[in-house]
N, C-alpha and C positions, 0 to 999 in steps of 0.2 A: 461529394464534399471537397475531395482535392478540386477539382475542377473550377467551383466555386470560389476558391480560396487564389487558385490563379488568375482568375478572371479578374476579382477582387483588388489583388495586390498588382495586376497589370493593371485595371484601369488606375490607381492612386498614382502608380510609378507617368504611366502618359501626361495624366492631370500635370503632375510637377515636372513634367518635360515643356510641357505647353506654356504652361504660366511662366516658365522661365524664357522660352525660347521666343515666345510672338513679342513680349515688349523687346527682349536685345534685338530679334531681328526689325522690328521698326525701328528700335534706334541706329542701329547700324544703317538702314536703311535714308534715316534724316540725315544721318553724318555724310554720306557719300553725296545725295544730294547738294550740298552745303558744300563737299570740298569741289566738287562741278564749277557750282557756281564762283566759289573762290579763285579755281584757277584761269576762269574767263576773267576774270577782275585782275586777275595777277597780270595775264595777258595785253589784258588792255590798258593799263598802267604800266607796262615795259616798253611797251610802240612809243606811246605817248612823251617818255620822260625820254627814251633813245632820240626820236626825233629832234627834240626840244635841244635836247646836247648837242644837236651835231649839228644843228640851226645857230646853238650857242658858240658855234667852234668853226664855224665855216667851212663844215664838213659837208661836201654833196653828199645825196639819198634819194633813194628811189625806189619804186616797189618790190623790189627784190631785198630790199631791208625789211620793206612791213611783211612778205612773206617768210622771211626767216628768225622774223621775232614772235610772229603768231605762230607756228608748227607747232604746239604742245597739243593743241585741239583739233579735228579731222573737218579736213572741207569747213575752216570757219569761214563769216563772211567779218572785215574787217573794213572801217569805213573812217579814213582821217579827212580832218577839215581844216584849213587854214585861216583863221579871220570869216570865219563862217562861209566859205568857200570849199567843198570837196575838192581835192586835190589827187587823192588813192582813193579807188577802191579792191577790194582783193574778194574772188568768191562773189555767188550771186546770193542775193537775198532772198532771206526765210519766212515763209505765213507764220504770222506772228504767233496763228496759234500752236505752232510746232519749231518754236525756238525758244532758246533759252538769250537775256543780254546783259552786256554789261559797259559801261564808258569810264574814263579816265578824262582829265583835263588839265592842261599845261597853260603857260601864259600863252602861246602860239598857237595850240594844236587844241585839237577836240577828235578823239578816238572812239568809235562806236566798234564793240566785238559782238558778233551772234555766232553762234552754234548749235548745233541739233539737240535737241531735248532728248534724246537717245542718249545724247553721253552720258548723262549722270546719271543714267542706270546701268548703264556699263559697270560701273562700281556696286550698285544694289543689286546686283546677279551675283558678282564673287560674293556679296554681305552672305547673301540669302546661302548660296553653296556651302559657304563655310559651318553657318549656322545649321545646316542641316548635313554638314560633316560629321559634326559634334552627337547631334541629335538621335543620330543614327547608332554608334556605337554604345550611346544613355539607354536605346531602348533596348539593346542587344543584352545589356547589362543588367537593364530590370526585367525581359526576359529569364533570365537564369538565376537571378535571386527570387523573382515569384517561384519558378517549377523547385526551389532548394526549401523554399519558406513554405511553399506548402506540401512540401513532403514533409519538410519537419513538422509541422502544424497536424497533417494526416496520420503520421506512425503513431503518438501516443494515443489519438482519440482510436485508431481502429487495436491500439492495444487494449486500451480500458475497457471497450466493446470486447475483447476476446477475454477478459477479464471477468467481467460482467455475464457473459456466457458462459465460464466453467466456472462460477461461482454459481451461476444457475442451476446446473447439471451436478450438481453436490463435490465440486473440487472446492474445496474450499483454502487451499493457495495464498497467500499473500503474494500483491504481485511482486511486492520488492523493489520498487523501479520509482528513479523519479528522476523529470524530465527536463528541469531547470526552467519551466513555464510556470509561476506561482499558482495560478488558476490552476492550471492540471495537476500541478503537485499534490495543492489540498484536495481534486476529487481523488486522485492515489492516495492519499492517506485514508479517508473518508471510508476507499474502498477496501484497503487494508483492515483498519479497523470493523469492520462488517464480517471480513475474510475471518478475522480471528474469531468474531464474536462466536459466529456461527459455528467453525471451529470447535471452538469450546462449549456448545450446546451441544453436537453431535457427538464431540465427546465423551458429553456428558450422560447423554443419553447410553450408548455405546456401554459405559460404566456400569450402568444403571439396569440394564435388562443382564449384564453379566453378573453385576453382584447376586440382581436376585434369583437369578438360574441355580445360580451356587447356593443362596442362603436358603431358600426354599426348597432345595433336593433334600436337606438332614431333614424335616419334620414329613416331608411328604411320605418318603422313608421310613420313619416310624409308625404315621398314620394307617400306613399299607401292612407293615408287621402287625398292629394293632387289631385292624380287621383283621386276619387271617387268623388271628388267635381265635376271635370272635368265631368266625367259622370252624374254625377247629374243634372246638369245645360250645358247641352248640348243643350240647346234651346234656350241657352244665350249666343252667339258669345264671347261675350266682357267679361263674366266670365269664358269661357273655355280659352281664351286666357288670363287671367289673372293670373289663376290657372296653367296653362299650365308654365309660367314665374317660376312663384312658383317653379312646381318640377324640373322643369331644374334647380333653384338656390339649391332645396333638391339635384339634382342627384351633380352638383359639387359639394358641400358640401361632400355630401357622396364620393365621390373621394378624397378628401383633407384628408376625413379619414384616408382611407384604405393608401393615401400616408403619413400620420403623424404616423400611427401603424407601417408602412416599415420602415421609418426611427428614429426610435426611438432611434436607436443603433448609427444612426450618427449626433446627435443633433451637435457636436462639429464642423463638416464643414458648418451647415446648416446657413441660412440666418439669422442673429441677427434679432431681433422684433425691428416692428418701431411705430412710433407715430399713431393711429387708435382712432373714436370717437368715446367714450362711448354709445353714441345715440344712433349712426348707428346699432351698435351691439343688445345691449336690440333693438332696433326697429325691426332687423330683428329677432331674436326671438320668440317675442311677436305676431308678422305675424305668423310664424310657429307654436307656441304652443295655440294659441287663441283658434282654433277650438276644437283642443281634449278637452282645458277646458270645452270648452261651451258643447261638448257633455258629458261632465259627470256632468252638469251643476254646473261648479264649475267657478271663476271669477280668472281674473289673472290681475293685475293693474299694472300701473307704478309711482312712485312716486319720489319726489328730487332734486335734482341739476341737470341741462343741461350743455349744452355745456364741457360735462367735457372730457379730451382727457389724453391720456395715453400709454405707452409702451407697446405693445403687437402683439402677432400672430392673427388677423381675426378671421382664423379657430379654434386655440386655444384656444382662450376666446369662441367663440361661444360654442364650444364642452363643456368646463367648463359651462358657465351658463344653457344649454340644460340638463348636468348632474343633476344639482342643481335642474331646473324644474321638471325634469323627476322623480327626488327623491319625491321633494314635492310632486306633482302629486298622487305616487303610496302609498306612506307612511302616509301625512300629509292630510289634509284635510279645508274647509272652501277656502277664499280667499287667492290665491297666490299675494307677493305684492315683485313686483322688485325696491329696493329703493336705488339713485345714491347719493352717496356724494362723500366728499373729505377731506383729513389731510392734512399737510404741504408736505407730502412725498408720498402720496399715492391717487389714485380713488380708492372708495370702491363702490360693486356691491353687495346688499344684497338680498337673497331671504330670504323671512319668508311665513308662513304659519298658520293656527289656528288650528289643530290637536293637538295629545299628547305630542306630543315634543319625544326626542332621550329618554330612558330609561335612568337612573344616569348610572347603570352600565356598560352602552356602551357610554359613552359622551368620555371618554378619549380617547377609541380604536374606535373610529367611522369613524378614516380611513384608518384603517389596513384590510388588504382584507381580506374578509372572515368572515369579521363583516358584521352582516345586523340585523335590527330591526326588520324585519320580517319574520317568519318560511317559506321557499322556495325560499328567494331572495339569490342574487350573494354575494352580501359585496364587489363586484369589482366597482361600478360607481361612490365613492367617493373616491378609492384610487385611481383610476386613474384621475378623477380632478384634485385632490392634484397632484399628480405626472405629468400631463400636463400642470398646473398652474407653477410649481416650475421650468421647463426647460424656461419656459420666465422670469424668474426672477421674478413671485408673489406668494401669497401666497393663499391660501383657508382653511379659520379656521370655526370652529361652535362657533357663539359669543353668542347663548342662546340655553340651550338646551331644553326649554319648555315655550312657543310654540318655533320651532325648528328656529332658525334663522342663514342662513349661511351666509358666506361673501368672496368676493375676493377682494383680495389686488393687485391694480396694481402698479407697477412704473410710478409715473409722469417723473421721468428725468432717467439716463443713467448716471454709474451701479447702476443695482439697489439697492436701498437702505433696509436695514433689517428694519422688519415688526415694524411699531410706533403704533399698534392699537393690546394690546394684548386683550386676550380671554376672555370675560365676562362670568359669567356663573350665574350670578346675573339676578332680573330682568331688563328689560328693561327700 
């Protein structure tokens, strides 16, 4: 393409060298022939008027006058008449077809000058030299702005192409660059915006199999506890059939999952949250997460207000308080304690724990992903709480950070109302 591009931009720079250069050099070329001619006329109208004066003035002359007034022209032939009488001649005479002539006439004399047709290109040689003095350094000159214009013309397109290739190979980069060419600028932008798009799909994706790693290990987890009870007590009809209840509510459960992580991108068609009881919720929980407690012999209570009901997804709440446990569980330590109240606006669902509580310097970022209190966790199961709490309209705050005390905020009524219960971080 460079190559093309100089070729290109040399022949247009030639083109405009030529169009400019063949008419000057024929004009230049008329002009010298023209002064040729002229200065035989000048010639021969000097003999002419000299003689005539010195005829007028009684001054002798002789051919070494007509030789020293003719000398501006080489080897001319010069030829005066008196009363139509030759008188001088100077120089021998030229085939017409290889002379150039011209005459003058006085009241006495009649002067014929010839000269070689040679001379007046004596002049169209310097024309021509000159004009292809000029010419020469023109094309030296569009030499060097072709190879400068088509490097400049080459660098961005073989950047866009390198552009274009690790946007291929999954660099998805913006190239950042732009080139002062408006055409190439808009494909850099063009390719920019592509860069990000993509970007933000990979992303997104990225997001997307991490969330549900994370949100899909708590139920897989209990499904597995679940069976092994079932195995366990295999000798006990009425407890495998019980357990058995169990993981079939773990496996839907677990399907609600994987369907709430798929649509997470179409919360805006999905089904508004409806009125669900508090109870019911913490009760199945507390079913689900009992046993892991007990086998780490750790206690998990319930305390608070009953009957309290509230705005919300099922599955979403359950996933949110699961989170919460699961947190406790792995982080905190002593009795996990699920305690229900109420504000004018809100059901609150608190977990607490008697562990170390959140670090100070992770209380504020404790749930930005990728924070975690402990060296090898996610830092994903509290941003996504938060982030599944907040598409029903509540909230999930840390109302103490030692012992660690969290909370959710539901909506009692419909829209929901902004959080009445800020953040403590005082004791209790």
């Amino acid at each position: 393409m460079r190559r093309r591009l100089l070729v290109s931009t040399l022949a247009v720079a030639l083109t405009a060298i030529l169009l400019f250069g063949l008419p000057l050099a024929f004009a230049l070329t008329r002009l010298e022939i023209g002064n040729a001619r002229a200065q035989l006329k000048r010639d021969a109208t000097t003999v002419a008027k000299t003689l005539q004066n010195r005829l007028d003035s009684n001054t002798p002359f002789d051919i070494s006058d007509v030789r020293n007034l003719a000398r501006s022209l080489p080897d001319p032939y010069v030829s005066v008449s008196r009363d139509g009488e030759r008188i001088f001649q100077l120089g021998d005479r030229l085939p017409s077809a290889s002379a150039i002539t011209a005459q003058a006439n006085t009241a006495d004399f009649r002067v014929a000058v010839e000269a070689r047709r040679s001379v007046q290109y004596a002049g169209v040689t310097e024309a021509l030299a000159l004009v292809g003095s000029l010419a020469l350094p023109a094309v030296g000159v569009a030499i060097v702005l072709a190879v400068v214009q088509a490097r400049r013309m080459a660098r961005p397109l073989l950047e866009l192409a390198s552009a274009v290739d690790r946007l291929g190979s999954g660099d998805g980069g913006p190239l950042g660059r732009r080139f002062g060419v408006p055409e190439l600028d808009r494909v850099a932008e063009g390719l920019d915006d592509t860069s990000r798009r993509i970007s933000d799909l990979l992303a997104a994706e990225r997001q997307f199999a991490s969330d549900a790693s994370h949100q899909l290990r708590t139920p897989l987890t209990a499904l597995s506890m679940r069976l092994e009870e079932m195995l366990a007590s295999a000798d006990q009809p009425w407890v495998v059939r019980e357990e058995g209840a169990a993981a079939l509510v773990q496996t839907e459960r677990l399907a609600d999952v994987v369907g709430q992580l798929l649509g997470r991108n179409r919360r805006a068609s999905a089904k508004p949250p409806g009125r669900v009881s508090v109870d019911d919720v913490v009760s199945q929980q507390v079913v689900e997460w009992e046993p892991t407690f007990r086998r780490e012999n750790r206690k998990l209570e319930v305390t608070g207000d009953k009957g309290l009901a509230a705005f919300a997804t099922p599955g979403a709440l359950a996933q949110v308080i699961a989170t919460l446990l699961d947190n406790a569980l792995s982080h905190g330590a002593g009795t996990v304690t699920l305690r229900t109240s109420q504000t004018p606006k809100s059901a609150v669902i608190e977990v607490r724990d008697e562990g170390s509580g959140v670090p100070p310097e992770l209380a504020a970022r404790i749930f930005e992903r990728s924070v975690s209190g402990t060296p090898g966790g996610t830092g994903l199961g509290l941003a996504l709480a938060r982030s599944i709490a907040e598409a029903d309209g509540a909230k999930v705050v840390l109302v103490r950070p030692k012992p660690a005390v969290f909370a959710v905020f539901l909506p009692r009524g419909l829209p929901a109302a902004e959080d009445d219960q800020p953040v403590v971080t005082g004791p209790a």
